[in-house]
C-alpha positions as CSV (number, residue, x, y, z in Angstrom):
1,X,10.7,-59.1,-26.6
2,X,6.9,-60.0,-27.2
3,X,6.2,-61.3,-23.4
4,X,7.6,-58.2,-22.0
5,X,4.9,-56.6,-24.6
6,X,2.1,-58.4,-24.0
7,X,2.4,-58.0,-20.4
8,X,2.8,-54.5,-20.4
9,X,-0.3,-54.5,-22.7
10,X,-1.8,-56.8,-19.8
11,X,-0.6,-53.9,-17.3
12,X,-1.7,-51.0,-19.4
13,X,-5.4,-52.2,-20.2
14,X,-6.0,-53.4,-16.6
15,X,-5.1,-49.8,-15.4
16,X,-7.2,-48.2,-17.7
17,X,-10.4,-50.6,-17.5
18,X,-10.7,-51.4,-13.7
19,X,-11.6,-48.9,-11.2
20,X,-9.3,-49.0,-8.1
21,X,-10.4,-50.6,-5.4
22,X,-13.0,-52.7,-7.8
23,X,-13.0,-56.3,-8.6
24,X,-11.6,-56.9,-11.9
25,X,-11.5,-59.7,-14.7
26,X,-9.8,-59.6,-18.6
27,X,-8.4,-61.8,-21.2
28,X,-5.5,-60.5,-22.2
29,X,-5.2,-63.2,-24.4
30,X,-8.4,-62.3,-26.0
31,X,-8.6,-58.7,-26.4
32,X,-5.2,-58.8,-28.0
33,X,-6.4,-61.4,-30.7
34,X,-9.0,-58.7,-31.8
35,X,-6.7,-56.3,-31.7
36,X,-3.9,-57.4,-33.6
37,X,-6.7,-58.8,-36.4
38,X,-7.7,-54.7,-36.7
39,X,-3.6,-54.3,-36.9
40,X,-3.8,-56.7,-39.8
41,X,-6.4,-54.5,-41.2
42,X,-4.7,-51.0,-40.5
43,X,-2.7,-48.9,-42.4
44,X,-0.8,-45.9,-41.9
45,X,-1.5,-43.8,-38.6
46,X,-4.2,-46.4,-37.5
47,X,-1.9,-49.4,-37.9
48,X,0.7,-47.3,-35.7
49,X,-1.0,-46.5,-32.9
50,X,-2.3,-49.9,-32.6
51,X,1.4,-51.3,-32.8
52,X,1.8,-48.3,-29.9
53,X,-0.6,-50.3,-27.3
54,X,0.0,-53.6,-28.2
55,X,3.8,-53.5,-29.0
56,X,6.1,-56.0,-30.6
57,X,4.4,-58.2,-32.5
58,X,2.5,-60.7,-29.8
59,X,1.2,-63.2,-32.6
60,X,3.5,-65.6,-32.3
61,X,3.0,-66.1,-28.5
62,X,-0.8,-66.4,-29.1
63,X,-0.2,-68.5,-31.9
64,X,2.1,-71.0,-29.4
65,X,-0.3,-70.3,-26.4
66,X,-3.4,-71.7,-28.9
67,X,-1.8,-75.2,-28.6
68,X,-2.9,-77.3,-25.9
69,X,-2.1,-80.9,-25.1
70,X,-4.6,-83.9,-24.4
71,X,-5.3,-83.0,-20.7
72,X,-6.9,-79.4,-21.4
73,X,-10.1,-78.0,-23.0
74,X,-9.0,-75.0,-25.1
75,X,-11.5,-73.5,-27.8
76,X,-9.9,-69.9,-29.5
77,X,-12.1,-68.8,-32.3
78,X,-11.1,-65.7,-34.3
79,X,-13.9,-64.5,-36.7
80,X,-14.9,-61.9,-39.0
81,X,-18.3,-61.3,-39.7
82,X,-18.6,-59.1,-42.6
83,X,-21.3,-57.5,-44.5
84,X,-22.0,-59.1,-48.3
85,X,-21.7,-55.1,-49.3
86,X,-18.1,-55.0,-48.3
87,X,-15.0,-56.3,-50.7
88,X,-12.4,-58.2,-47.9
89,X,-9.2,-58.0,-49.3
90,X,-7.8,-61.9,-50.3
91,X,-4.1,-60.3,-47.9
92,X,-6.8,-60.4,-44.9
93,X,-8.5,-63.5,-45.4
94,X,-5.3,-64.9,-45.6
95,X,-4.2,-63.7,-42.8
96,X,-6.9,-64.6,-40.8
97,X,-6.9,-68.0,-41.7
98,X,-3.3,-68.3,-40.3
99,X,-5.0,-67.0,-36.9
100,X,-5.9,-69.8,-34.3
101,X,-9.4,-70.8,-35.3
102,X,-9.7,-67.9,-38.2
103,X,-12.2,-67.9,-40.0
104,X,-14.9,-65.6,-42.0
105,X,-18.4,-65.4,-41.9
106,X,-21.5,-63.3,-43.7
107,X,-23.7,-61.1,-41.8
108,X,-27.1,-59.9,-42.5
109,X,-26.5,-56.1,-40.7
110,X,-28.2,-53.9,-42.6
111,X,-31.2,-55.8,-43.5
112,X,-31.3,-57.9,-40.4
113,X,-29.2,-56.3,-37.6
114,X,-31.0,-58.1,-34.6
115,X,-30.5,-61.3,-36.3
116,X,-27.1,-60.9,-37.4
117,X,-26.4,-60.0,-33.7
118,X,-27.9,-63.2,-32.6
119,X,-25.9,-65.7,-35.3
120,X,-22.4,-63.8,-33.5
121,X,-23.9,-64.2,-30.1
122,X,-25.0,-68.0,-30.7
123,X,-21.3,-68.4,-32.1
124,X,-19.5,-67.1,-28.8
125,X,-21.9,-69.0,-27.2
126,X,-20.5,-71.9,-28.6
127,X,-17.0,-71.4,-28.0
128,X,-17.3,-70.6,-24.7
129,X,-19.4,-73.3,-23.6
130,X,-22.0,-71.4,-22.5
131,X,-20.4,-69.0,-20.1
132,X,-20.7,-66.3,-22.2
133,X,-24.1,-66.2,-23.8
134,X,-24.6,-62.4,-24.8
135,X,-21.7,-60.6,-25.7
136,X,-23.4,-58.3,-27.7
137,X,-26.4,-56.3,-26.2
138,X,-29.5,-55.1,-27.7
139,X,-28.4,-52.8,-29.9
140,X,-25.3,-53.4,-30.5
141,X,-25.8,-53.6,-33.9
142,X,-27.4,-51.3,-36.5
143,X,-28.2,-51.3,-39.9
144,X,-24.9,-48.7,-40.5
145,X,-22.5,-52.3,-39.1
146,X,-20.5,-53.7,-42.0
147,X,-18.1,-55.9,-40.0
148,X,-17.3,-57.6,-36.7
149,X,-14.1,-58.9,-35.5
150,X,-14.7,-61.6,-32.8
151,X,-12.0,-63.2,-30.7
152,X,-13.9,-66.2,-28.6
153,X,-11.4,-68.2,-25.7
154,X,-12.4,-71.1,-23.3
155,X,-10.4,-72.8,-21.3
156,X,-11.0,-75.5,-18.9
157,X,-8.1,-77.3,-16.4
158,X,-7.8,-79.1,-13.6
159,X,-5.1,-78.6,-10.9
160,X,-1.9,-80.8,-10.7
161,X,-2.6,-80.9,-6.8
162,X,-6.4,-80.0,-6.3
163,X,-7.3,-78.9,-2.8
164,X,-9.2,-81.5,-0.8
165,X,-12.9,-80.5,-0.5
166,X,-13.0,-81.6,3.0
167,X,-10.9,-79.2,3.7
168,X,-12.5,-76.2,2.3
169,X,-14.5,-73.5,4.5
170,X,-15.2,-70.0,5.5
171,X,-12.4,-67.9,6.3
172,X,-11.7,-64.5,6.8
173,X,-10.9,-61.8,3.8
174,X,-10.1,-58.4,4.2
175,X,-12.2,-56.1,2.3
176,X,-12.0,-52.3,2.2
177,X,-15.2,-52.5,4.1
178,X,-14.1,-54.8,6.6
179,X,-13.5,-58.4,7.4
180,X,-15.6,-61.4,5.5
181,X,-16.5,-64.6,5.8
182,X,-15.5,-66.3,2.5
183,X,-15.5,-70.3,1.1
184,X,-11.5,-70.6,1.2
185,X,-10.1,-73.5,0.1
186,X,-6.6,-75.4,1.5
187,X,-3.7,-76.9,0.2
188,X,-0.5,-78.2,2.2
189,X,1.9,-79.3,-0.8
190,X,5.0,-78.4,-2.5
191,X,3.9,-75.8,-5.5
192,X,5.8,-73.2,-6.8
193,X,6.7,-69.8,-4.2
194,X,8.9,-66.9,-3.5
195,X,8.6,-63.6,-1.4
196,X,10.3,-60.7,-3.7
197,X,10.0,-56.7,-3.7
198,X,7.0,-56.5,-1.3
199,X,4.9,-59.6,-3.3
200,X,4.2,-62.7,-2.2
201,X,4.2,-64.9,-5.4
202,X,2.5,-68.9,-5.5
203,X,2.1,-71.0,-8.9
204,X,0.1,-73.6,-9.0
205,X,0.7,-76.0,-12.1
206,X,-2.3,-76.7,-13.6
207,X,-2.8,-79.7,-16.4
208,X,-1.9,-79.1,-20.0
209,X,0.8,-76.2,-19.5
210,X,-1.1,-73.9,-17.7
211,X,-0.3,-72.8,-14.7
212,X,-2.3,-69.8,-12.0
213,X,-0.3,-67.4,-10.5
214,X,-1.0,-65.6,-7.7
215,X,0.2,-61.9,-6.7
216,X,0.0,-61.2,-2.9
217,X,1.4,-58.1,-1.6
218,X,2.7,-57.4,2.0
219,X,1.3,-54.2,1.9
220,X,-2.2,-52.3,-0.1
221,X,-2.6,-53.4,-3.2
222,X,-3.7,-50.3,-4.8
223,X,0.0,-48.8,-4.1
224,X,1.6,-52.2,-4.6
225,X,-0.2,-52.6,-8.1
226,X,0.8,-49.2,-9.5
227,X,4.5,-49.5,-9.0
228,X,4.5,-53.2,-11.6
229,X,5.5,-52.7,-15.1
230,X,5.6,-55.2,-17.8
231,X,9.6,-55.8,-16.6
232,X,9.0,-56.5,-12.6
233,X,5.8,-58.2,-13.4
234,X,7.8,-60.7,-15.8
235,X,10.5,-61.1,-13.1
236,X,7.4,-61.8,-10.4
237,X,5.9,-64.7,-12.5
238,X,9.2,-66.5,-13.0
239,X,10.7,-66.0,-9.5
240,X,8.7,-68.6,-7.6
241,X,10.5,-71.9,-7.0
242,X,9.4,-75.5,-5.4
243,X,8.3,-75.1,-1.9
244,X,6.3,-77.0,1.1
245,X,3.5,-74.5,1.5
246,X,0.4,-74.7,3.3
247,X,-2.5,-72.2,0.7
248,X,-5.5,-70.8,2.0
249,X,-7.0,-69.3,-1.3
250,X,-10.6,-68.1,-1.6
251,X,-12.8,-69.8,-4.2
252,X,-13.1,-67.4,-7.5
253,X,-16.4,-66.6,-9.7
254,X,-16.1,-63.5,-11.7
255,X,-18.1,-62.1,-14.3
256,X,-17.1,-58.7,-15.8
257,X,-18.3,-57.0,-19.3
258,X,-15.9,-53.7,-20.1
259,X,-16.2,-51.5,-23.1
260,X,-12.9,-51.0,-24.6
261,X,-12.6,-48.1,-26.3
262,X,-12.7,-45.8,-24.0
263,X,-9.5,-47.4,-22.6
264,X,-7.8,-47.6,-26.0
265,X,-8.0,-44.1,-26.7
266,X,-7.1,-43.0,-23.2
267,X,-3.6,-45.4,-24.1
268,X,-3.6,-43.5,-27.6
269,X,-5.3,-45.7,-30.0
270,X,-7.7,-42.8,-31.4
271,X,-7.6,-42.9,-35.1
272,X,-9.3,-46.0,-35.3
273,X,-12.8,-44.7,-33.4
274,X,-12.6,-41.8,-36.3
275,X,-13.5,-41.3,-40.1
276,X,-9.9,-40.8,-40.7
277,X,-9.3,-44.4,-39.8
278,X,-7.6,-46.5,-42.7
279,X,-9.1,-49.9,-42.6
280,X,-7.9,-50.7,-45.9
281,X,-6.1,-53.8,-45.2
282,X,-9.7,-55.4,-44.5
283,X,-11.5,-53.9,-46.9
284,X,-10.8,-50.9,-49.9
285,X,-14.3,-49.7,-49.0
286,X,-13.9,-46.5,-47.3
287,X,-15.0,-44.8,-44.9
288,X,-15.0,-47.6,-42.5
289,X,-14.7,-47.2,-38.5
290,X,-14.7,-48.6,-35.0
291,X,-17.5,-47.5,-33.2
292,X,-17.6,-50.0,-30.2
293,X,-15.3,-52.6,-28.7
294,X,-17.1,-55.0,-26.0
295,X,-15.2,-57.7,-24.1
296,X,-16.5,-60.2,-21.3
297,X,-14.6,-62.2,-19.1
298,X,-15.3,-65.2,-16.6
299,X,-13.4,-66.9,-14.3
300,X,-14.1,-69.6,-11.6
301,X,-11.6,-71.3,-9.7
302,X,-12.6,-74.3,-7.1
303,X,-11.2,-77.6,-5.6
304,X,-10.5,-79.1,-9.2
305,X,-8.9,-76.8,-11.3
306,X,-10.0,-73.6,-13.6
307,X,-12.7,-72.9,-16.1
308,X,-12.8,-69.3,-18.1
309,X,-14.1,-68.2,-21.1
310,X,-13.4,-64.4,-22.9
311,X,-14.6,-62.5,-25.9
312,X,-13.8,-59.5,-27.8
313,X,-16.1,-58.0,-30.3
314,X,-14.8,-54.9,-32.9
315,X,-17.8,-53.4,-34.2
316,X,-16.7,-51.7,-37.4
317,X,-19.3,-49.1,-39.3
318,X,-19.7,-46.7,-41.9
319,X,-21.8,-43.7,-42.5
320,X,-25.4,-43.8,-43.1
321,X,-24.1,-45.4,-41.7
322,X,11.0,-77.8,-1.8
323,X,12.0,-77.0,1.8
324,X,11.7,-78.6,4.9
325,X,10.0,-76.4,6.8
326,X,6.2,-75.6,4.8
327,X,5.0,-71.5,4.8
328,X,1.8,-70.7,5.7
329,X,0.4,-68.0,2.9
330,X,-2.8,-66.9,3.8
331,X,-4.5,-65.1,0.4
332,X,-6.8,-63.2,2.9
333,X,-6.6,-59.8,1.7
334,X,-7.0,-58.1,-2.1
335,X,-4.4,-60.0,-4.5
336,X,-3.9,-59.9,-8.3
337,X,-3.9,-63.4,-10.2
338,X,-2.8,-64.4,-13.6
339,X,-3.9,-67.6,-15.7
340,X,-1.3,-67.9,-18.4
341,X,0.6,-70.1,-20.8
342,X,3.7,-71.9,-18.8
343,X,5.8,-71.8,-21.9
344,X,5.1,-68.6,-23.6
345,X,3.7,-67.1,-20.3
346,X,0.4,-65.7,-22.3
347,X,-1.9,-64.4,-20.0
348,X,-5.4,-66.2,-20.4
349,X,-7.2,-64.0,-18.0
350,X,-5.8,-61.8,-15.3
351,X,-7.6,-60.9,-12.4
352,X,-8.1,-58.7,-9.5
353,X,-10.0,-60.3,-6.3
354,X,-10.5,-57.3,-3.7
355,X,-14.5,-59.1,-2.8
356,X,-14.4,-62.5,-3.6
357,X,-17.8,-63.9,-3.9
């Protein structure tokens, strides 16, 4: 079914973008939005090895997990910037405005690369809030651009219980390198928990139906991490049940830029980074390639709830180109977290904290 898809998609690009042992941030949620827009646009061997990373169709879960309710601040923008030199096909531009926030834009690349890289940059900027500022580097663009595909996400929540602030100071955390002191918060409440297959798993509900989930193994988490597949990590996530607990969780602020393609091809997307890609969907103008995809993520979590922002940027070219009793969980050593959807269980941003700031 499409969660069982998108979290193996979750699984497959976290394995092939963070180094082990590294702290590690993405938006699920985000990267596939970009990528199923260049599925849209794909034909033939492109299109399938596309649908081979990212699965059964996941558009309906992000389409749901776009929907939020009075109590949360979600922005998802999906845009493509295109050249005035390239025909867009009317079957895409319908498409895209069916997307969550779709919509298409005009770029200046070849006459004006720097400034169309600043009109995309000042729009991310925008969705995010200002978390994310510069997606796209110096250069990221060059006269030989014809089109960008830009999934932007913010997301802003507060907890159903928030921790006390009073109550929030250094602790220890377990590094590879050794013990560190780190601001750790506290909670002593009844939030969702179980202890399954060597994890430790807490939810804590967060306002407008969307929940964090955090991933605490008994053992190392490098080991512990390698065995989950889209499957047991679906059976993790929905395990925990009401119970008294009393948290100690360190306070989160990540920042992390990845390029993607690297990744894709090393989980078989290929054809698309080639002139043999068939971008036709988007555009009959041929040939037409990807020759970068950049994605930033950022997450903070405090006393009060969540804030994170994500973007994803195609680059496309051409030539010339309850209980009683409360448990103690102590998140004092490297854990994996999730922020997701509670109904579709679309993963916002997933996380790994081995060094948490």
């Amino acid at each position: 079914m499409a969660l069982d898809s998108h979290l193996t998609f979750t699984l497959a690009l976290h394995g092939a973008t963070a180094p082990p042992g590294s702290d590690a941030c993405f938006s699920p949620y985000s990267a596939a939005s970009a990528l199923g827009l260049a599925e849209q646009a794909a034909r033939g061997r492109t299109a399938e090895e596309l649908a081979g990373v990212l699965g059964r169709d996941q558009s309906g879960l992000l389409h749901a997990a776009a929907e939020s309710g009075d109590d949360v601040q979600l922005a998802v923008a999906n845009t493509l910037w295109a050249s005035d030199r390239i025909t867009v096909e009317d079957s895409f531009q319908a498409a895209l405005v069916r997307w969550p926030g779709g919509k298409a834009e005009t770029a200046p690349f070849e006459t004006d690369p720097e400034g169309a890289r600043e009109r995309i940059n000042t729009d991310v900027d925008q969705t995010t809030h200002g978390l994310i500022p510069e997606l796209l580097p110096e250069g990221a663009i060059h006269p030989h651009t014809r089109a960008s595909l830009v999934n932007a996400l913010y997301l802003k929540t507060a907890w159903r219980h928030p921790f006390p602030e009073r109550a929030t100071s250094d602790a220890d955390f377990h590094t590879p390198e050794g013990v560190r002191q780190v601001p750790t918060m506290h909670l002593d409440e009844s939030v969702g928990y179980a202890h399954e297959n060597g994890w430790q798993v807490v939810r804590l509900a967060a306002e407008g139906g969307v929940e964090t989930v955090i991933l605490l193994p008994d053992g190392d988490l490098e080991s512990a991490e390698a065995a989950l597949d889209g499957q047991s990590l679906r059976a993790l996530v929905e395990r925990p049940k009401q119970h008294k607990i009393q948290l100690s969780l360190p306070k989160i602020s990540l920042d992390v830029r990845a390029d993607l393609e690297r990744a894709l091809q090393g989980l078989g997307v290929r054809e698309l980074f080639t002139q043999d890609a068939d971008l036709t969907g988007l555009t009959p103008d041929r040939p037409l390639w990807v020759d970068s995809i950049l994605h930033q993520a950022v997450l903070r979590l405090d006393e009060q709830g969540l804030e994170g922002a994500a973007a994803t940027a195609i680059q496309m070219r051409t030539m010339s180109l309850i209980s009683a009793e409360p448990l103690e969980v102590r998140v004092d050593r490297p854990f994996l977290l999730l922020v997701r959807h509670a109904e579709t269980g679309a993963v916002y941003f997933f996380a790994r904290v081995v060094r948490p700031a």
